[in-house]
LUMFI-498266 format. One line per 8 residues: number of its first residue (from 1); their letters; for each residue x, y negated, z of C-alpha. Coordinates in steps of 0.05 Angstrom, whole numbers, plus 5000, padded with zeros to 4 digits. Layout:
NUM = A = X:Y:Z; ...
***
This chain:
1 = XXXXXXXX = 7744:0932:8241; 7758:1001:8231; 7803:1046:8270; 7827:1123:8277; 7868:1155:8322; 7879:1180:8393; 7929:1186:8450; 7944:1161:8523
9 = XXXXXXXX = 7959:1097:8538; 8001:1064:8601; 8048:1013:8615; 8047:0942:8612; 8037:0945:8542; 8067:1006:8532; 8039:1060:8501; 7962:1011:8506
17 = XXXXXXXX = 7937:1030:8439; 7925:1103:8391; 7967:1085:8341; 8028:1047:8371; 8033:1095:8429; 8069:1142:8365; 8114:1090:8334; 8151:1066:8387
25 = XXXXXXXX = 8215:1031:8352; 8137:0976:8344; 8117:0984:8418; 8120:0912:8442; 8121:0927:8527; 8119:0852:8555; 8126:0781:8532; 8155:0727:8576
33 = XXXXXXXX = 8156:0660:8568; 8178:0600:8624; 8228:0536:8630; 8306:0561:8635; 8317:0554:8715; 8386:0539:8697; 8372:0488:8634; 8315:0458:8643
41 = XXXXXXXX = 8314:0425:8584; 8299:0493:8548; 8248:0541:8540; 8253:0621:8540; 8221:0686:8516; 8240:0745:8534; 8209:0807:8481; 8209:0867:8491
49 = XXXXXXXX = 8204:0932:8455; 8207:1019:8462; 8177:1035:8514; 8205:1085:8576; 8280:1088:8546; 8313:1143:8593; 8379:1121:8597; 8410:1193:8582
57 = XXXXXXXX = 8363:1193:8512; 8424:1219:8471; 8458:1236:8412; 8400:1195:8389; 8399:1127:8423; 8354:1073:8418; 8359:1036:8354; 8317:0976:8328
65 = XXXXXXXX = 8273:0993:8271; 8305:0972:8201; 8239:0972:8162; 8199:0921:8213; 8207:0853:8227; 8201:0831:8306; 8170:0761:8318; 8166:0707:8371
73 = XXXXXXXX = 8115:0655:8348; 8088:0592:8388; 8022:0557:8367; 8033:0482:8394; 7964:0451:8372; 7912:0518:8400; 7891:0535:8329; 7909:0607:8335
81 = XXXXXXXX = 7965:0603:8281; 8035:0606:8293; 8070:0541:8280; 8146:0555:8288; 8162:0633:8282; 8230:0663:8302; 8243:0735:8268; 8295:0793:8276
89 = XXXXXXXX = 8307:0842:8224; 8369:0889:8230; 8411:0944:8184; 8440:1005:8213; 8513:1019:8205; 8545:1089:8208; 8627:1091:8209; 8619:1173:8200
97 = XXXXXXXX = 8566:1203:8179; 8587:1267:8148; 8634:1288:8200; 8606:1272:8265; 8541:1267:8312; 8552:1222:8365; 8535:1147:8379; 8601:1137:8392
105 = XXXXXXXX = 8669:1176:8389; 8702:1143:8447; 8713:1088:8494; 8676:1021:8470; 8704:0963:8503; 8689:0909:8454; 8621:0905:8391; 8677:0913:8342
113 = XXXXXXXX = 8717:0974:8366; 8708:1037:8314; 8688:1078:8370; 8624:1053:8361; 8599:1096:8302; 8525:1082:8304; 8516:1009:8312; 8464:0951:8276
121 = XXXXXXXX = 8471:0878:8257; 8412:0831:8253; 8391:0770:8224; 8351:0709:8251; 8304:0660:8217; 8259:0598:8248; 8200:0579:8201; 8162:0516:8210
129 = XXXXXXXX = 8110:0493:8165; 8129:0543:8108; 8204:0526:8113; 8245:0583:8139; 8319:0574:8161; 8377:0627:8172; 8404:0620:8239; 8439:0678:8254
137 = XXXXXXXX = 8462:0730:8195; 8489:0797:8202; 8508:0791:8285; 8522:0859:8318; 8463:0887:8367; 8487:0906:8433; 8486:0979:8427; 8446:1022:8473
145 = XXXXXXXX = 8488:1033:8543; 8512:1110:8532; 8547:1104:8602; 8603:1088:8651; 8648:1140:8611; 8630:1120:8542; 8625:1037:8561; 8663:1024:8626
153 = XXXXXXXX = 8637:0947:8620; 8569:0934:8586; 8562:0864:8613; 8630:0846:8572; 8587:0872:8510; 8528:0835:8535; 8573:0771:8544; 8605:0790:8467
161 = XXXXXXXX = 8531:0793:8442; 8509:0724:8476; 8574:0686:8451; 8555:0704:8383; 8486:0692:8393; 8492:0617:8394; 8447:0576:8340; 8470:0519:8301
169 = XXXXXXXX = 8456:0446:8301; 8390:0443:8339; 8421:0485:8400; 8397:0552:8430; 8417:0623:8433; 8386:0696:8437; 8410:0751:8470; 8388:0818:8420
177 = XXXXXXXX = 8413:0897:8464; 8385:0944:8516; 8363:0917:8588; 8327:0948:8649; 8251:0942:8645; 8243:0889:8672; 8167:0899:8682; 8143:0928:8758
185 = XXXXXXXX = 8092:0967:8776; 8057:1030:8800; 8024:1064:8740; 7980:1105:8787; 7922:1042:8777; 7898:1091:8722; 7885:1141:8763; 7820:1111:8776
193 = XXXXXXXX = 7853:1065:8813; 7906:1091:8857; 7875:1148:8862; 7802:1122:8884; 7824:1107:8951; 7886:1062:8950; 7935:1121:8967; 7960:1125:8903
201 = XXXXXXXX = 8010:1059:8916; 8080:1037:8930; 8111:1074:8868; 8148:1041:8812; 8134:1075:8755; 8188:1042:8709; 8241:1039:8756; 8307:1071:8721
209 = XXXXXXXX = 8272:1058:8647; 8301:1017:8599; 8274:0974:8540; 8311:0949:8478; 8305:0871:8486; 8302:0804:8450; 8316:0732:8501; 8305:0673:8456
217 = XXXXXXXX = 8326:0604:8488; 8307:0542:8445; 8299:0470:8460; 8231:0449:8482; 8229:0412:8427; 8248:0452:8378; 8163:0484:8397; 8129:0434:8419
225 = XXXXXXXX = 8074:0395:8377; 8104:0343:8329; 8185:0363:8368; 8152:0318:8425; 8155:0359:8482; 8135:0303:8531; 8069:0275:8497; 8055:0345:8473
233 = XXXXXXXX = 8081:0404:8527; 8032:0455:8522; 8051:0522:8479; 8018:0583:8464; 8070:0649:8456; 8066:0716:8432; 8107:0770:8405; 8091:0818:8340
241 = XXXXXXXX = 8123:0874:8299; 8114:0882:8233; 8122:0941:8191; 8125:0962:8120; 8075:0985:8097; 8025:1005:8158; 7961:0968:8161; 7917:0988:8213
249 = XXXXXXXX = 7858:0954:8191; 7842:0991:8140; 7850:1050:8198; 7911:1086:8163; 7979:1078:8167; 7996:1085:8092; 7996:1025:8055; 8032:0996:7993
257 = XXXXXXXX = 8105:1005:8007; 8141:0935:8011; 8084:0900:8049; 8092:0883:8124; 8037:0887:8165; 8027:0868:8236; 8024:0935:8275; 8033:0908:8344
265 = XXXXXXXX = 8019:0841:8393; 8022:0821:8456; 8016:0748:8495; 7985:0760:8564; 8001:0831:8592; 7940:0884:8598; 7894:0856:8547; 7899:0909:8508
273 = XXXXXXXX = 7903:0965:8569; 7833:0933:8613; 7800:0891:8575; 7794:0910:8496; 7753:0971:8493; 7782:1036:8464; 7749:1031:8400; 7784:0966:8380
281 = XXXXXXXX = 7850:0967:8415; 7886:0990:8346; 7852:0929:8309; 7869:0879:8361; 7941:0897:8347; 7936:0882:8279; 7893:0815:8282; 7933:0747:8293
289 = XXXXXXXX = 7900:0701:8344; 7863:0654:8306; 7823:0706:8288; 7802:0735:8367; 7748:0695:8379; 7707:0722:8319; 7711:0790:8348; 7661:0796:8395
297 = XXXXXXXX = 7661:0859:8425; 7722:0837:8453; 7696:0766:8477; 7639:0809:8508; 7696:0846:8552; 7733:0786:8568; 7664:0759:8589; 7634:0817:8621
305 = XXXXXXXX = 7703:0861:8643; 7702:0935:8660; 7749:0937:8712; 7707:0897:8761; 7649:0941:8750; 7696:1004:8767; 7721:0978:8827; 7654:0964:8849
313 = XXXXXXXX = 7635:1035:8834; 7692:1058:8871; 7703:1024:8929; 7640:0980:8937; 7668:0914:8926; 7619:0872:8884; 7632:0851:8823; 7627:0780:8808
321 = XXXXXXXX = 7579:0746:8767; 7578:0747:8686; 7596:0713:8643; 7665:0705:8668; 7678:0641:8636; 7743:0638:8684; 7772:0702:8644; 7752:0658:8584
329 = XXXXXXXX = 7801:0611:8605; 7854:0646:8627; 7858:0694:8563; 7829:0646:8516; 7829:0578:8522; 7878:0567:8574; 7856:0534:8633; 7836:0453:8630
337 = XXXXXXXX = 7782:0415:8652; 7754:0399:8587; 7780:0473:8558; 7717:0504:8515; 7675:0553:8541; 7638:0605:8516; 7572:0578:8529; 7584:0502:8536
345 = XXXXXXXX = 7595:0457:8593; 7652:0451:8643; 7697:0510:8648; 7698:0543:8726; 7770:0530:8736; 7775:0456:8744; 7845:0446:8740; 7893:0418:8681
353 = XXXXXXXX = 7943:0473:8681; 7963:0502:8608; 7916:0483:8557; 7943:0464:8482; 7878:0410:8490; 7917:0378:8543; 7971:0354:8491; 7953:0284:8473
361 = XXXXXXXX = 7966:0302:8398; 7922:0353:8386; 7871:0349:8342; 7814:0386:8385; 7763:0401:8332; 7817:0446:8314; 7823:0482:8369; 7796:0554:8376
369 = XXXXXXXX = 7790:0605:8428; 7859:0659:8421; 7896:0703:8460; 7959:0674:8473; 8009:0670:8524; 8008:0594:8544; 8057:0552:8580; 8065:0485:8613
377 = XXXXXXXX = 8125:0469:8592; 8131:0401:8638; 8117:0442:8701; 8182:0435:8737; 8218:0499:8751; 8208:0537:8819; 8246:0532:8877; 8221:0584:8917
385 = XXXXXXXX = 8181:0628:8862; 8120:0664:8887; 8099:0737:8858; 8028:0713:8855; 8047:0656:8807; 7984:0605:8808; 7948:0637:8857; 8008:0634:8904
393 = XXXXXXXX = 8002:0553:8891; 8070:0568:8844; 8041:0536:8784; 8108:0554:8747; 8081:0624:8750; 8035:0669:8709; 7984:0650:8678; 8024:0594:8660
401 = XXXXXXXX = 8075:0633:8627; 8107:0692:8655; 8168:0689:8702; 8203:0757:8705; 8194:0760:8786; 8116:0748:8761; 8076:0811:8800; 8024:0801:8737
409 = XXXXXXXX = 7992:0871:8759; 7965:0835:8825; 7949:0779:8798; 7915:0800:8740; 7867:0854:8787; 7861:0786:8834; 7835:0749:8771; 7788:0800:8754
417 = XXXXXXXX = 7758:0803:8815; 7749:0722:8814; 7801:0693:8850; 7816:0650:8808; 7755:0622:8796; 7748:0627:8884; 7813:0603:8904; 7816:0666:8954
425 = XXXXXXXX = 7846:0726:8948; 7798:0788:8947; 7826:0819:9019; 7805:0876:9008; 7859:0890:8945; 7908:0852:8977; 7961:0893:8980; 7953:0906:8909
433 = XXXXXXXX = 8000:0969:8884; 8055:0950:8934; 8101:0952:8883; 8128:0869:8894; 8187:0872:8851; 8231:0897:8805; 8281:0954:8822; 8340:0909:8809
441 = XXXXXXXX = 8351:0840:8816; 8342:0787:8749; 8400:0736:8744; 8391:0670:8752; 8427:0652:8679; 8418:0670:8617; 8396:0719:8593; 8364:0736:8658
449 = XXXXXXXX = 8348:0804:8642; 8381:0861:8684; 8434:0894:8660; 8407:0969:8626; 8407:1034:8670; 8461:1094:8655; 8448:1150:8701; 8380:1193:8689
457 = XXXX = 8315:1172:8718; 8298:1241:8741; 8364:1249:8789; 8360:1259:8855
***
């Protein structure tokens, strides 16, 4: 692999890599994927994409990018390809061009009104097995939320979006506008880790941002290995964008117009900011994850991380033992007590948790090691959700898929450390960034997702 570039990286997956950290209509932030708390029956994802959207970002709002194509694939039988892939491609739409320069020239009260004089439409297809269907054509986008003046009511356009969101025969519905972040945390852990003494906590960082979002509700079915979501519920999710003609590996973003390349991924959050080194973070963006485990300067960070070895410089907690065939599991193989390892023998987490080997279809000889979000899709929804997911004894929560109440930053700086391979918390990090949850609450139906912020972030 081959890669150029420089810049800062932060978020989630915002800003994690060079090259995406300048484009970012691309910028996946965070992938979630769990069972519908209100239909259990389904499965969602929610995508998102733009990272740090300040709500008072005009004239020029947040539009989707009309030259890429954003993904949401699932991989049902762990070979690293995607077997059914959802995609979103939109047009922009200007009412007046010539004689005006706002988003909109009045009031909007409804995704129709001519007020509205920037606004998109998208299109959604399913492909399975080479077949690709039209589910949705030429919908209007929920627009970006310009404010209590300009829309008095965005949850009526939210509702308007979501009514005409609804799939065909086969069921589901997608939600495609602006939301709050819904991602929580203080971004401070890069300042060598809160600061190199834990006082750098308590913050959240992307409170007041918003994202432009994708929710995607389907039928288990409709992903699960051979539509048989009871003999077969393991899946493997992940979210891309693809661009014309951008292919970072060949480590240029110039390519032969009209192609679409894969400029940006993410499955489980922070892969790309703590564990894939700096020289290959804009390849791993452009790789699909059948592919990951033949790269292995990144297996050699998921099996020997840097973060544990900085903490231990820092604040003298040791680091535990490599190889970290746990991390292997978590990131790779998803956890199962006959998962692969990276060396052989019996994988450290003995538990049968979210593993595509655990669906009784699967052919295993075609199973490989990839970087996917995986989920459990028989794991009965949550009562009382806890932050810590898994290692909370939730096993609805992350890493089996991502709930949006998920506190993935904790859990993920537990993991390292080798709780999960322990069954105890590290005490010592325990309080993690004591950022716990999000700055406003999630709903409870769909599309889950709070409603997007309208007053600036920097106001007093």
């Amino acid at each position: 692999m081959t890669v150029t570039g420089s810049g800062p990286a932060a978020g989630s997956s915002h800003r994690e890599a060079p090259l995406i950290s300048g484009d970012p209509r691309a910028d996946n932030t965070d992938t979630y994927a769990f069972v519908s708390p209100d239909a259990p029956n389904m499965v969602t994802v929610v995508a998102n994409w733009i990272p740090l959207e300040e709500p008072n970002g005009g004239p020029n709002f947040y539009l989707w990018a009309d030259d890429a194509r954003y993904t949401i694939k699932f991989d049902n039988d762990g070979d690293g390809v995607a077997d059914v892939t959802y995609t979103w491609t939109f047009q922009n739409h200007i009412r007046n061009a010539a004689g005006q320069f706002l988003y909109n020239t009045g009031v909007v009260r409804n995704l129709t009104d001519p007020t509205l004089n920037i606004y998109q439409t998208y299109t959604v297809t399913e492909n399975e097995g080479g077949t690709t269907e039209t589910l949705l054509r030429n919908r209007i986008a929920t627009p970006s939320d310009v404010g209590p003046a300009s829309m008095p009511n965005y949850a009526r356009l939210r509702q308007q979006n979501i009514a005409a969101g609804v799939f065909p025969a086969g069921g589901g519905r997608n939600y495609v506008g602006q939301a709050d972040d819904s991602f929580f945390l203080d971004l401070r852990v890069f300042d060598l880790l809160y600061g190199g003494n834990l006082s750098e906590t308590g913050h959240d960082t992307l409170a007041g941002y918003n994202v432009n979002t994708i929710v995607l509700q389907v039928p288990k079915s409709d992903v699960a290995l051979n539509h048989n979501a009871v003999r077969n519920p393991v899946v493997g999710v992940w979210s891309t964008t693809e661009r014309q003609g951008a292919d970072l590996t060949s480590g240029s973003a110039n390519a032969t117009s009209g192609q679409f390349h894969q400029v940006s991924r993410l499955g489980n959050p922070l892969v790309n900011e703590v564990v894939v080194p700096l020289q290959y973070k804009d390849a791993f963006n452009a790789i699909p994850p059948r592919v990951d485990h033949t790269v292995q300067p990144v297996v050699d960070k998921v099996l020997d991380p840097m973060v544990p070895a900085l903490i231990q410089s820092i604040y003298g907690i040791p680091a535990p033992r490599t190889p970290r065939n746990d991390l292997f599991e978590i990131f790779l193989t998803g956890i199962a007590k006959n998962a692969p390892t990276a060396g052989g023998g019996q994988p450290p987490i003995q538990a049968d948790l979210n593993s595509q080997v655990l669906n009784q279809d699967v052919n295993r000889s075609g199973f490989v090691p990839a970087e996917e979000m995986r989920l459990n899709m028989s794991v009965p929804v949550s009562a009382n959700p806890n932050r810590l997911g898994v290692l909370g004894g939730d096993l609805q929560g992350f890493p089996n898929g991502r709930r949006l109440t998920d506190d993935v930053v904790d859990i993920e700086l537990q993991a390292l450390e080798g709780a999960a391979q322990s069954g105890h918390l590290v005490q010592a990090l325990a309080a993690g960034d004591r950022v716990n949850a999000n700055d406003v609450r999630f709903s409870n139906t769909f599309p889950y997702v709070a409603l997007p912020h309208d007053k600036a972030v920097n106001q007093n």
